[in-house]
PDB file with one MODEL, atoms N, CA, C and O in Angstrom:
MODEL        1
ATOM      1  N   UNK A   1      24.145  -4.177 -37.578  1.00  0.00           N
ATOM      2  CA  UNK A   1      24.502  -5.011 -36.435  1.00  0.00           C
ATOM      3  C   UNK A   1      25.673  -4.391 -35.663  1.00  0.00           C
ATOM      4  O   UNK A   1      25.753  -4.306 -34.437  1.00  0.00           O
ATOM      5  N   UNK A   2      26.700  -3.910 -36.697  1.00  0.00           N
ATOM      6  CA  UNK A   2      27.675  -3.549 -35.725  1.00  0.00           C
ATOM      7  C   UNK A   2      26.995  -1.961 -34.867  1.00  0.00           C
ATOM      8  O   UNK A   2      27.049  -1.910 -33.639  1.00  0.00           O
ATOM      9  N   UNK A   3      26.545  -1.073 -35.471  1.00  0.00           N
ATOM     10  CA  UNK A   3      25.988   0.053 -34.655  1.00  0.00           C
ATOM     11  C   UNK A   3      25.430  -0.542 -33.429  1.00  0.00           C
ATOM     12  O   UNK A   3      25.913  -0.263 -32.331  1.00  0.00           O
ATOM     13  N   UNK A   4      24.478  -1.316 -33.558  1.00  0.00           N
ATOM     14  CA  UNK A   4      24.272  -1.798 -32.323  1.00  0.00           C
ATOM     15  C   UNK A   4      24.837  -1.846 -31.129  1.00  0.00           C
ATOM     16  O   UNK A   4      24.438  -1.327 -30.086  1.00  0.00           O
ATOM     17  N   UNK A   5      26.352  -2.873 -31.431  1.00  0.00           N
ATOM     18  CA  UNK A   5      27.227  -3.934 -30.669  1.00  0.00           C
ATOM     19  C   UNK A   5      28.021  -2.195 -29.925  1.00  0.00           C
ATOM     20  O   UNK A   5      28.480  -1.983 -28.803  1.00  0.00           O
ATOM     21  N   UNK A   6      27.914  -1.465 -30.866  1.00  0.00           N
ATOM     22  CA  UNK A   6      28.765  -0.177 -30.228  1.00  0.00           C
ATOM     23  C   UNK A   6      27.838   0.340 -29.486  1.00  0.00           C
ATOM     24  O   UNK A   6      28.265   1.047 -28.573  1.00  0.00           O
ATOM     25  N   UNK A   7      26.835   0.240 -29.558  1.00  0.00           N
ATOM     26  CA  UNK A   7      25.766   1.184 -28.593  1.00  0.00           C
ATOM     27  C   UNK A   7      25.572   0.505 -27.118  1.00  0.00           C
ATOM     28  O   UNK A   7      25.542   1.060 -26.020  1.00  0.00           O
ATOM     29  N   UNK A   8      25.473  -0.624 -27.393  1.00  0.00           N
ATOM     30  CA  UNK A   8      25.631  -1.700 -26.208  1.00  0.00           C
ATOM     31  C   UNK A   8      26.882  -1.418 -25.594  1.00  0.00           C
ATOM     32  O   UNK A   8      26.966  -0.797 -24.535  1.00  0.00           O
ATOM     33  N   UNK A   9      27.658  -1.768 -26.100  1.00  0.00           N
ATOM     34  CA  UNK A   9      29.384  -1.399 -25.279  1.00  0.00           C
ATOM     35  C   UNK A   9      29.213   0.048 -24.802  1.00  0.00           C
ATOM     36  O   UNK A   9      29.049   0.124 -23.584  1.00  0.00           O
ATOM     37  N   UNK A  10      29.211   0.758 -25.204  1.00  0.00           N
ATOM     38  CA  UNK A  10      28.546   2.256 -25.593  1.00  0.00           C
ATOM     39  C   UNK A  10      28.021   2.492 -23.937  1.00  0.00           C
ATOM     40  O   UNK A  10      28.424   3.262 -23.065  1.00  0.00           O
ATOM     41  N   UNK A  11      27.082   1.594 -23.951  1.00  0.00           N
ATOM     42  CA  UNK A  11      26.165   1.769 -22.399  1.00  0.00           C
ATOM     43  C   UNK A  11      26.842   1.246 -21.059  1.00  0.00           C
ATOM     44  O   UNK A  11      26.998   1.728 -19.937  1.00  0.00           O
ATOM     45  N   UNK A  12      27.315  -0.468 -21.939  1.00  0.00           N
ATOM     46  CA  UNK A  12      28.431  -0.945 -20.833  1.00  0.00           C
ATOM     47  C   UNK A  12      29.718  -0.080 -20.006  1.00  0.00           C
ATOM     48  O   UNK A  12      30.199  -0.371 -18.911  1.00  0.00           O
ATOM     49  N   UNK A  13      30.110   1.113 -20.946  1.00  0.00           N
ATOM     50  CA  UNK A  13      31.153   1.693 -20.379  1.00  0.00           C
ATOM     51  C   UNK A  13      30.099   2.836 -19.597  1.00  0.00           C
ATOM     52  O   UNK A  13      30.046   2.850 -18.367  1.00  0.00           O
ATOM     53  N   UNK A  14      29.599   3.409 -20.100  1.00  0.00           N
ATOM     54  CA  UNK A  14      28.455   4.505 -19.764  1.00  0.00           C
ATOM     55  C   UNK A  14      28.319   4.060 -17.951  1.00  0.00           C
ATOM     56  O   UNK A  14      28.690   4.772 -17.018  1.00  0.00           O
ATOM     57  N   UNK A  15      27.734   2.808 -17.866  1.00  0.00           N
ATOM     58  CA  UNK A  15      27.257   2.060 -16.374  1.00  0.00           C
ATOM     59  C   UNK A  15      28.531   1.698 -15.764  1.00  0.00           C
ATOM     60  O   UNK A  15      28.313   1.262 -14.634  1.00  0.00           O
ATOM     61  N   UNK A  16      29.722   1.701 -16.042  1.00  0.00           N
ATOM     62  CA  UNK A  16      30.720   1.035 -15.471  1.00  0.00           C
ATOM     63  C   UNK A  16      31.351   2.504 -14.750  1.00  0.00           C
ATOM     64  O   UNK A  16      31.691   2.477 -13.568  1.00  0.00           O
ATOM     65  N   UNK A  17      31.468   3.732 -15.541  1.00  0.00           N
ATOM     66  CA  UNK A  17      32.005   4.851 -15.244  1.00  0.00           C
ATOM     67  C   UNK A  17      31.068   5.213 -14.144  1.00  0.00           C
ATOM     68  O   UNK A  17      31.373   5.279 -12.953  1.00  0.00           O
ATOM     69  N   UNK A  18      29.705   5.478 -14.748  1.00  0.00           N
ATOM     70  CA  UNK A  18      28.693   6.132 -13.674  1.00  0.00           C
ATOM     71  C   UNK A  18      28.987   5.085 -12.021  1.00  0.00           C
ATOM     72  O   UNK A  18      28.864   5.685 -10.953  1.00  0.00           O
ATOM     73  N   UNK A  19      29.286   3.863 -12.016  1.00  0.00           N
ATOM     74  CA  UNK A  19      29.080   3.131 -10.729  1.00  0.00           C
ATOM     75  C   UNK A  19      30.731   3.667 -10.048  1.00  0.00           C
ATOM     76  O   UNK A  19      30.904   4.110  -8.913  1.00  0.00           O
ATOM     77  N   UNK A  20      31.656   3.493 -10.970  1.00  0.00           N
ATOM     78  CA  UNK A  20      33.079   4.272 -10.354  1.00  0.00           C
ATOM     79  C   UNK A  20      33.140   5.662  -9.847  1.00  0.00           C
ATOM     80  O   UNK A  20      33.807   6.181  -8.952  1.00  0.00           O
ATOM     81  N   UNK A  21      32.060   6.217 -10.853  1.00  0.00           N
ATOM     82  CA  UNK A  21      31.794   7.760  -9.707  1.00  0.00           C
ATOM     83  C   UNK A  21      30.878   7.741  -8.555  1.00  0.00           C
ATOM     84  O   UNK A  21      31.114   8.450  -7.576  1.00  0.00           O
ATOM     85  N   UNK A  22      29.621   6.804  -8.626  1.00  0.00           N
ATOM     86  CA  UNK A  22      29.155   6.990  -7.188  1.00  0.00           C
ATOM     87  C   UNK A  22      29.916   6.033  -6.211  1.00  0.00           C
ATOM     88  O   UNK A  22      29.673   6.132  -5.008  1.00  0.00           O
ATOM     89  N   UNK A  23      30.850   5.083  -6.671  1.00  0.00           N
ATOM     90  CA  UNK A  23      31.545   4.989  -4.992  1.00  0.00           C
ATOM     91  C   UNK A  23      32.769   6.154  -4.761  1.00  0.00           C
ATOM     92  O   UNK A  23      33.245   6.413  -3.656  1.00  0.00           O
ATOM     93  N   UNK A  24      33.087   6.659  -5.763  1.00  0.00           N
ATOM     94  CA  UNK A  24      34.007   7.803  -5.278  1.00  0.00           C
ATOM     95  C   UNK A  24      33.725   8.495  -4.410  1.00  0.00           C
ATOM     96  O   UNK A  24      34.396   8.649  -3.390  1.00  0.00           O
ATOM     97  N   UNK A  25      32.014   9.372  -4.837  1.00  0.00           N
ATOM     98  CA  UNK A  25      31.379  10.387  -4.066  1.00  0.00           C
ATOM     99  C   UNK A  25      31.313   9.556  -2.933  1.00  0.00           C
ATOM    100  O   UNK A  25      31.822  10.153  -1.984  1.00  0.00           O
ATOM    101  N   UNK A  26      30.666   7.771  -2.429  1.00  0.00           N
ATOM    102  CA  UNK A  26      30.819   7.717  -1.201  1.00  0.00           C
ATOM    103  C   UNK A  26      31.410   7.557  -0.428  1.00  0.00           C
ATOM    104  O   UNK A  26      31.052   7.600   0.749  1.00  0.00           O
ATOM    105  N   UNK A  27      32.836   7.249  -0.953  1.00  0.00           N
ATOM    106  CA  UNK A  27      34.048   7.391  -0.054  1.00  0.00           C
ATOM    107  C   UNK A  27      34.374   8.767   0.246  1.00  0.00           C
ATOM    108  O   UNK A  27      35.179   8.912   1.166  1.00  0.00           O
ATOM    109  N   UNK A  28      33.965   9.736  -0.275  1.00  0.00           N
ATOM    110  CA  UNK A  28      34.670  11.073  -0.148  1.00  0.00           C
ATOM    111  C   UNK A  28      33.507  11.434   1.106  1.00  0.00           C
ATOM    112  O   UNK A  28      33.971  11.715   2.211  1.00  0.00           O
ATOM    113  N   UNK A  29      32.302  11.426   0.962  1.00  0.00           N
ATOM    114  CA  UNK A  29      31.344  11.500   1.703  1.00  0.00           C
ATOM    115  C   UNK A  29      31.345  11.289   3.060  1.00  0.00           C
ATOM    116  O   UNK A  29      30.993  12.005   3.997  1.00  0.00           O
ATOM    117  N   UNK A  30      32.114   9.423   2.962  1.00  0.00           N
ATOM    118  CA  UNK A  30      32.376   8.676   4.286  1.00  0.00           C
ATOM    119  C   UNK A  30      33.728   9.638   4.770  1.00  0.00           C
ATOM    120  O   UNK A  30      33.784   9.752   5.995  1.00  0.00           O
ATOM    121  N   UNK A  31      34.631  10.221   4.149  1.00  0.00           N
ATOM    122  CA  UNK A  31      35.805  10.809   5.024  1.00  0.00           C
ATOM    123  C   UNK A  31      35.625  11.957   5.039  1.00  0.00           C
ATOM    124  O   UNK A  31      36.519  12.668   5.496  1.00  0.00           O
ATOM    125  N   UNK A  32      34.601  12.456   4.623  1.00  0.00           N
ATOM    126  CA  UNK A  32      34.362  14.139   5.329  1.00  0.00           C
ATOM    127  C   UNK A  32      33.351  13.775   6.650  1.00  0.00           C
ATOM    128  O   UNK A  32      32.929  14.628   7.432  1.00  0.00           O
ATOM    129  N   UNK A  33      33.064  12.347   6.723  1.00  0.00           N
ATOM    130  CA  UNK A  33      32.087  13.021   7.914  1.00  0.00           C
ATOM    131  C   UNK A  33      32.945  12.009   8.945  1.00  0.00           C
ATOM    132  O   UNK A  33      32.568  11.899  10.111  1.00  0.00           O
ATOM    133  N   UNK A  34      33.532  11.641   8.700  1.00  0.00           N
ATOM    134  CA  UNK A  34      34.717  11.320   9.537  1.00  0.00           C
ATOM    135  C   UNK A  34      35.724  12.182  10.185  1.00  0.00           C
ATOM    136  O   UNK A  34      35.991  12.421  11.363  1.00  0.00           O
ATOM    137  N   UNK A  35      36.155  12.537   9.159  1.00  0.00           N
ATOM    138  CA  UNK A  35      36.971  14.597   9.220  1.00  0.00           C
ATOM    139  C   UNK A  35      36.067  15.132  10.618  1.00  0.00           C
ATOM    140  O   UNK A  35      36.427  15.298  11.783  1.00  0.00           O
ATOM    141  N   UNK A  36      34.769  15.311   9.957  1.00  0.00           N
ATOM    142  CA  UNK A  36      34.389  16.409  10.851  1.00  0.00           C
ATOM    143  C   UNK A  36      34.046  15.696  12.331  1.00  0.00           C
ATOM    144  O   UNK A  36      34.305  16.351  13.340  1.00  0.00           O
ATOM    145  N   UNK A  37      33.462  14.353  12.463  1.00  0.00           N
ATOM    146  CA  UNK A  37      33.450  13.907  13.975  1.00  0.00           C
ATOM    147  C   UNK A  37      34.805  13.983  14.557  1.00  0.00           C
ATOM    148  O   UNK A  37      34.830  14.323  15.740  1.00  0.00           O
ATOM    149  N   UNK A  38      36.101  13.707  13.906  1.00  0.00           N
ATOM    150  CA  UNK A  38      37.053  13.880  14.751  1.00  0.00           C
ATOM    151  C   UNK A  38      37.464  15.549  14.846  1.00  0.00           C
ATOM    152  O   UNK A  38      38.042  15.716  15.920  1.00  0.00           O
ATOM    153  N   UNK A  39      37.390  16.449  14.312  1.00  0.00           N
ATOM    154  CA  UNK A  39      37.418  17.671  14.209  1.00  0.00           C
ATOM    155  C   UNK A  39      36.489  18.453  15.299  1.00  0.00           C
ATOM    156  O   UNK A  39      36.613  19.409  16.064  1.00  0.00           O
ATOM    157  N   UNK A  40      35.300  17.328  14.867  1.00  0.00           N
ATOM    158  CA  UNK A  40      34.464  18.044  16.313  1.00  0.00           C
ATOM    159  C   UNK A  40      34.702  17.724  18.133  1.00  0.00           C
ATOM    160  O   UNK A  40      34.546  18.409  19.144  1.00  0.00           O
ATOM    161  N   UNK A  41      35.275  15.943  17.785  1.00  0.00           N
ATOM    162  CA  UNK A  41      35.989  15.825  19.098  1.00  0.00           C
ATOM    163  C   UNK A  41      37.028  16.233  19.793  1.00  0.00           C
ATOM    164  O   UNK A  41      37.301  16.076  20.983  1.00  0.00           O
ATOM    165  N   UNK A  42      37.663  16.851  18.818  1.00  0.00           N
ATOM    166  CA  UNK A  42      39.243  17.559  18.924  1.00  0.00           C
ATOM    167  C   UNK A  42      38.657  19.081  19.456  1.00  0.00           C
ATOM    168  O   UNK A  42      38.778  19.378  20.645  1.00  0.00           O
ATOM    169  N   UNK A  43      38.094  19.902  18.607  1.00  0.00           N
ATOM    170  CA  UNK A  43      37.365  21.003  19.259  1.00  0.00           C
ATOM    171  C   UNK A  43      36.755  21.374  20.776  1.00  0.00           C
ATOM    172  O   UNK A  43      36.821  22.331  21.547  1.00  0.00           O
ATOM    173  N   UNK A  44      36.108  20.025  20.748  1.00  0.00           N
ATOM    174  CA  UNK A  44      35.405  20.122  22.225  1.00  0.00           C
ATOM    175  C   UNK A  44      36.466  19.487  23.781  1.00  0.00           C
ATOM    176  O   UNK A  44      36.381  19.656  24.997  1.00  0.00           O
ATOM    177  N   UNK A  45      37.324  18.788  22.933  1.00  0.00           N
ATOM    178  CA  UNK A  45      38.653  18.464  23.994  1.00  0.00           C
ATOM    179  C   UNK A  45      39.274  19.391  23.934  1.00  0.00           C
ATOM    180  O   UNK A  45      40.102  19.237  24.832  1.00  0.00           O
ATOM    181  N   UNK A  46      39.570  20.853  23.187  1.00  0.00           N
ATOM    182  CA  UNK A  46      40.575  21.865  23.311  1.00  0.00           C
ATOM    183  C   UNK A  46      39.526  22.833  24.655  1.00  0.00           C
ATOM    184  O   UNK A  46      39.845  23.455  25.668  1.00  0.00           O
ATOM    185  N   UNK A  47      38.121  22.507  23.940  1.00  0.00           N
ATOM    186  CA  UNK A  47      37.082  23.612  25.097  1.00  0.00           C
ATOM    187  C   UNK A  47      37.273  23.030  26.822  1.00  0.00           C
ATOM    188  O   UNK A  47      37.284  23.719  27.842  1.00  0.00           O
ATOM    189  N   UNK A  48      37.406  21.576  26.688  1.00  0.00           N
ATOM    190  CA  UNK A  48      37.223  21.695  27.695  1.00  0.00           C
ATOM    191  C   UNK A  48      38.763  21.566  28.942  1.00  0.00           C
ATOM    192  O   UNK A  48      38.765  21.442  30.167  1.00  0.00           O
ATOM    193  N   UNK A  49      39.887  21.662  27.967  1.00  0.00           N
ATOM    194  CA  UNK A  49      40.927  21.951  28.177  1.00  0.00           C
ATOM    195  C   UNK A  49      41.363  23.456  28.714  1.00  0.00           C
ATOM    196  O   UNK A  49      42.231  23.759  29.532  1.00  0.00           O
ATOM    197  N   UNK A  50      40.379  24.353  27.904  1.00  0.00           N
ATOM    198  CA  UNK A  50      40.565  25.902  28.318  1.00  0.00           C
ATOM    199  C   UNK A  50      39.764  26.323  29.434  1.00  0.00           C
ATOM    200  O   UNK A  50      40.259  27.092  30.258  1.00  0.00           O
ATOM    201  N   UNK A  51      38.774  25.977  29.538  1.00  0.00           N
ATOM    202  CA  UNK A  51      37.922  25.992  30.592  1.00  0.00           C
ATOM    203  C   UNK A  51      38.539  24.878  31.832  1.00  0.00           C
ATOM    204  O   UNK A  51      37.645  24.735  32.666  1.00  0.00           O
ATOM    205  N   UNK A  52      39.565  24.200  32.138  1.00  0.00           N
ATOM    206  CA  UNK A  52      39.479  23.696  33.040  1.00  0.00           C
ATOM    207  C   UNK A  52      40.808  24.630  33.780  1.00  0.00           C
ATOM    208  O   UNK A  52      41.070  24.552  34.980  1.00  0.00           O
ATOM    209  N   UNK A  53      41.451  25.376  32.945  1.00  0.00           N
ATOM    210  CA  UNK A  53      42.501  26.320  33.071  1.00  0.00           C
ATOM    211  C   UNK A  53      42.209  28.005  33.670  1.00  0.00           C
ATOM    212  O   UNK A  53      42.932  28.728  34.354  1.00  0.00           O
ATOM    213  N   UNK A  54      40.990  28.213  33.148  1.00  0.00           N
ATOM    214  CA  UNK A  54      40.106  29.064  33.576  1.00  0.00           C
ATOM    215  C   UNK A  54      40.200  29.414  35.175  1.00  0.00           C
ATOM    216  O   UNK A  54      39.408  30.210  35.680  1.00  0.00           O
TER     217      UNK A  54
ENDMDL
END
């Protein structure tokens, strides 16, 4: 009985870790593509900053 009760807990931590790593990955996910839209708006406001100097 007790092997059991550990295998169960066993899984409970198993599912609790695995769900704490996939919202990690989707927060990291959500601020790289955040990163890069503002990175890309910043880019294309420097282009069209040089080109209006041109």
């Amino acid at each position: 009985m007790r092997r059991a009760q550990s295998a169960l807990e066993y899984l409970f931590i198993l599912a609790a870790v695995l769900i704490l790593v996939m919202v990690t990955i989707r927060v990291v996910f959500t601020s790289v593509q955040a990163l890069n839209s503002s990175v890309t708006e910043y880019i294309d406001t420097v282009k069209d900053k040089i080109l209006e100097t041109l």
